[in-house]
C-alpha atoms as one frame of an Amber mdcrd trajectory, in Angstrom:
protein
   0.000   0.000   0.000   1.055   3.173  -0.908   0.336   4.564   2.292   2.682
   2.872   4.299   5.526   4.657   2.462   3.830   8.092   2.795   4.396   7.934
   6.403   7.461   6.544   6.521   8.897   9.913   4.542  10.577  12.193   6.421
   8.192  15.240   5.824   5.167  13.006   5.879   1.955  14.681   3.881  -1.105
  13.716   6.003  -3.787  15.243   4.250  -2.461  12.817   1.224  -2.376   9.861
   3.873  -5.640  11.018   4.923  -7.259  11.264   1.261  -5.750   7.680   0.344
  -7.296   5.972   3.392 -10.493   7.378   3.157 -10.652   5.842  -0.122  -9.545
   2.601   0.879 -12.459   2.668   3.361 -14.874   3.507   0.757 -13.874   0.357
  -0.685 -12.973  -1.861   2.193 -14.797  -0.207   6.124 -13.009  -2.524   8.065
  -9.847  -2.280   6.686  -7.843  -1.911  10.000  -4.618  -0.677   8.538  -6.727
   2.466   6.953  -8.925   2.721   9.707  -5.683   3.499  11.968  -3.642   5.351
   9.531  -6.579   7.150   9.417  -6.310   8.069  12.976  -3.005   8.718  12.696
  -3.422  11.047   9.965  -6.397  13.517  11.580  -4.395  13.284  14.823  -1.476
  15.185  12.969  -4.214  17.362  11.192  -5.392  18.520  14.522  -8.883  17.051
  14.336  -8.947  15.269  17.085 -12.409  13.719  17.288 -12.318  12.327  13.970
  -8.538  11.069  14.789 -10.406   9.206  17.902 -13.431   7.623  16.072 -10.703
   6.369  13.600  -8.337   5.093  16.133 -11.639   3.189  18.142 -12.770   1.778
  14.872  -9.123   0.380  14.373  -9.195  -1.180  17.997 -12.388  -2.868  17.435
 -11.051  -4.558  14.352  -7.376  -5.466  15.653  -6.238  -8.742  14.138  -5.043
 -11.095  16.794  -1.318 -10.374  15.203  -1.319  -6.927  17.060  -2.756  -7.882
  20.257
């Protein structure tokens, strides 16, 4: 996923991170690795709320790998 490079840059572009996500949630609403970088991403925007509802969503769909 392209994602995963985006915010492994050094000057990582959330608001592309953010966009990308979002549309791999259109596709896929459980996806847990969107649904987090999601988070991640309106965390760093400064919209908090919508960085928690992301982040929550992600917990509730946490493959046993990351518990």
């Amino acid at each position: 996923m392209q994602t995963a490079c985006l915010l492994q840059a050094e000057l990582v572009n959330y608001e592309r991170v953010k966009e990308y996500c979002l549309k791999v949630l259109k596709k896929e609403g459980e996806n847990f690795k969107a649904l987090y970088r999601s988070g991640v991403a309106f965390y760093h925007l400064g919209d908090y709320n919508k960085a928690l509802y992301y982040l929550k969503e992600a917990r509730s769909r946490q493959p046993a790998e990351f518990i």
